[in-house]
C-alpha positions in Angstrom: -47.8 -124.0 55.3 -44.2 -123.4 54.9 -42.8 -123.2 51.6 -38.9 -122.9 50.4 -38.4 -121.8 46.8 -35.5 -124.4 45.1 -35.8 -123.1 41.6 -37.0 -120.1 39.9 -36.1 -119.7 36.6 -37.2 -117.5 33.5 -38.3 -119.2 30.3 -38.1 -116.7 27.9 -39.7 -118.6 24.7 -42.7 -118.8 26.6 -42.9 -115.4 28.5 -43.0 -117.0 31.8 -41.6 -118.1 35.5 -41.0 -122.0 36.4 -40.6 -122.0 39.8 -40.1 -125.2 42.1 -41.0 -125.0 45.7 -40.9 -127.4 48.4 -43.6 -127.3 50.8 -44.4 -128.9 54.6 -47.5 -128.5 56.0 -49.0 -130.3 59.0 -52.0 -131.5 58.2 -53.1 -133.1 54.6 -51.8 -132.4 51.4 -53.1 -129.0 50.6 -55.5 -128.6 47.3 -54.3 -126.6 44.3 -56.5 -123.9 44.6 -54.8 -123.2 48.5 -51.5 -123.8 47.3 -51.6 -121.3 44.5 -53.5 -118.3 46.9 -50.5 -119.2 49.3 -47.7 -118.8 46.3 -49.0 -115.7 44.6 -49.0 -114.5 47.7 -45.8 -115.4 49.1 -44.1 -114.5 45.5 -46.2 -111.3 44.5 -47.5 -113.6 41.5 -50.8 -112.9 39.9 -53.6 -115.1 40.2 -55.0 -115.0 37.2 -51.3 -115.7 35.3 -50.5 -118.7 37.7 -50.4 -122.5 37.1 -50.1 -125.2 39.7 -48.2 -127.7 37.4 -47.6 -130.5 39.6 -48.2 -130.9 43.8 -45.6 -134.5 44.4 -46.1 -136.0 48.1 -42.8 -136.8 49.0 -43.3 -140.3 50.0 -43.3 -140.7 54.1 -43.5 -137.0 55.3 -45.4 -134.0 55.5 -43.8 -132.2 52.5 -44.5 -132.0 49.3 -42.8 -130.4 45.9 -44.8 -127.9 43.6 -44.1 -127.0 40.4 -45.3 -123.6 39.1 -45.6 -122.0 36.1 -46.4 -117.9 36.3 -46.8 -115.9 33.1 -46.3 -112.6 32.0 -49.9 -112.4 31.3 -53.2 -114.0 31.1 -53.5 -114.0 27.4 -50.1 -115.5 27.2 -50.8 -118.8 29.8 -54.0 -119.6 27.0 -52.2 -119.4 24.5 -49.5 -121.9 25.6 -51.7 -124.4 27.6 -54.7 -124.5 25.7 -53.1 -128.6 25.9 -53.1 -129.0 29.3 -56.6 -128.6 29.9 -59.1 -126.3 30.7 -59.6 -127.7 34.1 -55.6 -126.7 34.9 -55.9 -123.2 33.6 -59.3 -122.2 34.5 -60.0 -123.6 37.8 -62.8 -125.6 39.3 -65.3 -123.4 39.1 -65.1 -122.9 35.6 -65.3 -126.7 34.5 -68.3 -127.1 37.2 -70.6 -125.4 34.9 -69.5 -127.1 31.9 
């Protein structure tokens, strides 16, 4: 997966990096948990602090655009998207034993 970083900006009310990347791949569109190993990694992000926000298909092509969300810390990323859902912010495996 090749990925091109548009945006990165630094939101300073809420302690953390919204980045927007745009992604081709050539096969299907990768799953969150791939795409956020592949952009902590390519970013020096951590982990545990990352949020895949949003994976768009670009309608017709192998690309897509990703919207991130990295945080200063873990503690921090709870505290501001305890609305988005714990599925979002704790991952698959976590809502799998729910």
């Amino acid at each position: 997966m090749e990925m091109k970083v548009i945006e990165n900006r630094e939101n300073k009310i809420f302690r953390r990096r919204e980045i927007l990347i745009e992604a081709s791949y050539d096969e299907k569109t990768p799953s969150r948990e791939a795409v956020k190993e592949a952009v902590c990694k390519k970013l020096n992000l951590d982990p545990d602090s990352t949020l895949i926000v949003k994976i768009s298909q670009l309608s017709g092509s192998k690309k897509s655009s990703i919207k991130v969300q990295s945080y200063s810390d873990k503690e921090g990323m709870k505290s501001f998207e305890k609305k988005r859902g714990e599925k979002k912010v704790a991952g698959p495996k976590a809502t799998a034993t729910a």
